[in-house]
N, C-alpha and C positions, 0 to 999 in steps of 0.2 A: 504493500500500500504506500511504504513511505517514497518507492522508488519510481512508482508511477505518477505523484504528486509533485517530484523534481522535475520530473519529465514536461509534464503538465504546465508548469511554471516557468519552467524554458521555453515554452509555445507562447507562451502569454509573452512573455521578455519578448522576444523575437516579431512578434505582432506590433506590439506596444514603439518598437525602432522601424519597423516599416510605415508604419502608419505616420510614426513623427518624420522620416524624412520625405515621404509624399507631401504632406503636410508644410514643410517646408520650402517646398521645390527643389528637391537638391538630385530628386531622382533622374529629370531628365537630363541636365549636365555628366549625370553620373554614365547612364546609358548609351549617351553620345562618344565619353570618353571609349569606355568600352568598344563601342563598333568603332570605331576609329582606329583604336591601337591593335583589335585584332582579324580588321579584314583585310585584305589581301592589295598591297596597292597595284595600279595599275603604272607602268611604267610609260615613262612620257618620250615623246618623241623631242626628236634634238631640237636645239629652239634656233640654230642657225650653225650649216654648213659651209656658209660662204655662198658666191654668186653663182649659179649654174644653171640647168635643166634637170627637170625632176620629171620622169616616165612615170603615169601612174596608169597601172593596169588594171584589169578587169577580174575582181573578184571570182574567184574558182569554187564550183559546190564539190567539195571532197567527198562527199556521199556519195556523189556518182562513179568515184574513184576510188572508193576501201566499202561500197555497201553500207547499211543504216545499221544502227547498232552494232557498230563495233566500235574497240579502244583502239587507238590507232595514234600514231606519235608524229604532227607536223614535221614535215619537210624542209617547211620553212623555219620555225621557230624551236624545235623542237620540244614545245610541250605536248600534253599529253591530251586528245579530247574522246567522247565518246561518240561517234556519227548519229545523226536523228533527221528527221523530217526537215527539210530545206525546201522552203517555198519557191516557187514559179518566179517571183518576183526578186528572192532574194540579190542574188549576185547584181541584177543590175541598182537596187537599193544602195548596196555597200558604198559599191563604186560610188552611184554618185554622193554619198555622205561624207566618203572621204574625200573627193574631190574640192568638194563644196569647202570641206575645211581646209584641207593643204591652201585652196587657193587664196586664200586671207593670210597664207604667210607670204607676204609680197616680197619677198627677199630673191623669189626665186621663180624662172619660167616654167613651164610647163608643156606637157608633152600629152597630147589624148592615147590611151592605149587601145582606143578601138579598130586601130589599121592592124593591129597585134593579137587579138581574140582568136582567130583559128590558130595560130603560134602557141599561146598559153595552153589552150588546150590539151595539144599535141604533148607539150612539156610534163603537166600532171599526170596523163594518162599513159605516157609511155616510159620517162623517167623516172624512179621513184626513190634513184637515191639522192639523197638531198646535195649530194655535192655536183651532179649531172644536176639536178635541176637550175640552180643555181648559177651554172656555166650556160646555158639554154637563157635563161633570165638577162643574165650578162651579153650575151650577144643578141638580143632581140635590143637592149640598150645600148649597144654598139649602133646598128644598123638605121636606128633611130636618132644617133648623136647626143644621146641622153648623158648627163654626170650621175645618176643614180638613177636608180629603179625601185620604183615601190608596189610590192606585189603583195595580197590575199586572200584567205583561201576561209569559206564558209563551211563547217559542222555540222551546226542547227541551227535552224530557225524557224523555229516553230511558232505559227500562233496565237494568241490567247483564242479562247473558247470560251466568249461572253463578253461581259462590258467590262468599263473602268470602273465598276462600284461591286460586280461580281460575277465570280469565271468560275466552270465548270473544270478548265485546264489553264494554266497562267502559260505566259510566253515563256520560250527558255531559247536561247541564241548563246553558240560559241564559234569563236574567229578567232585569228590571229593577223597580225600583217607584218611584213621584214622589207625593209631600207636598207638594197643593196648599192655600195658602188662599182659604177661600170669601169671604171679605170683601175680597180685589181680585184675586182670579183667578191672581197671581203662584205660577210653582215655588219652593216655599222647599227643596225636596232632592229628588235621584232618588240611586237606588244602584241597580248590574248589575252582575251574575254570569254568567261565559263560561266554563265548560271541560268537558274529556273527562279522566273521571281516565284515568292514566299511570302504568306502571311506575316507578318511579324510576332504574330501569338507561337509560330513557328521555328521561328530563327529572331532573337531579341537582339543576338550581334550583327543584325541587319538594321539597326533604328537608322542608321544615316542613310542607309538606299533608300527608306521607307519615306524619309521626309523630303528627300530631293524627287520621288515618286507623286509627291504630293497626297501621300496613302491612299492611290488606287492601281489599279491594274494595268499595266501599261501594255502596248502594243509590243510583237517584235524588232519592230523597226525605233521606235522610243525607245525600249530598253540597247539598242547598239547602238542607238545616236548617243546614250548617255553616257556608255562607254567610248567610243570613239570623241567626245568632246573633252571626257578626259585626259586621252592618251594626247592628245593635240593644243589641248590650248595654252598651254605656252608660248609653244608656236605662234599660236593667234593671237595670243598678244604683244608680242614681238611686232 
């Protein structure tokens, strides 16, 4: 009896400090820190190269290239994704969201990669070691007179199933993309994006995605514009 009464009294204690730091407001500073310190950042793209030409290519759906549902290790970046449902739309979405933002980094010209689309192709679906792809990459930026090549290749992109206030299936989108130069073939940067948005009653170390989400359901193409404005804007404000 006496040990279930401490027990007991330790629930109460424990209630009695959740309630005063709600109370206080100290809980949502607390939660922000938290998602903050332990999600995953997203790595930013270089905020200046110097003056040149930038090739930027035409987003590749790897699913048609390793099949749905499978683990499979980019080519380009060398993480790791799991292939899923890639919509009709996607690849050319990418392209143009990356495009839209490289080209507010006025530091630099630019190159359309659409004279290159059956080229890339070719590259994913025949090449699959990354160091052959890469050299394929390099010389479609040769031919072009490009200083770099920015190429990526889509996962997933799934999505959502329902509105922004409630979904049956949330969006889930993974990419990555690599900043090669074409004068020694070298990766100077990759950046990849992995998730399925999430409740936040779900995942709490998601309160920062949750509140720039504006707490609803976003589309597929919102959720990698959210990612890709982070990987880039530095760039953009440069």
């Amino acid at each position: 009896m006496q040990k279930k009464t401490e027990i007991e009294n330790k629930s109460v204690g424990w209630g009695r400090i959740f309630r005063s730091v709600i109370g206080t407001g100290l809980i949502l500073p607390l939660l922000i820190l938290n998602a903050c310190s332990t999600s995953k950042p997203i790595t930013k793209f270089p905020v200046s190269l110097g003056a040149g030409t930038l090739l930027i290519l035409p987003f590749k759906n790897m699913s048609t290239v390793y099949g749905e549902n499978k683990n499979v290790r980019s080519p380009l970046s060398g993480s790791f994704f799991t292939t899923g449902d890639v919509s009709s739309e996607a690849e050319h979405s990418m392209t143009k969201n990356v495009t839209a933002l490289l080209q507010k980094c006025t530091q630099y010209t630019f190159i359309s990669g659409t004279k290159a689309r059956s080229v890339i192709a070719g590259a994913f679906a025949e090449n699959r070691n990354p160091v052959q792809i890469r050299e394929h990459l390099v010389r479609v930026g040769q031919q072009l007179d490009a200083n770099w090549v920015v190429a990526g290749g889509v996962y997933r992109f799934k999505e959502r199933i329902g509105g922004a206030m409630s979904v049956e299936s949330p969006a889930s989108v993974a990419f990555d993309v690599a900043l090669i130069d074409v004068d020694n073939g070298r990766l100077i940067w990759t950046g990849h994006f992995d998730e399925t948005q999430k409740p936040l009653s779900e995942n709490i170390l998601k309160f920062g995605s949750f509140v720039k989400h504006q707490g609803k359901w976003v589309s597929a193409d919102e959720l990698a514009r959210f990612a890709m404005e982070e990987m880039f804007n530095d760039c953009v404000k440069k």
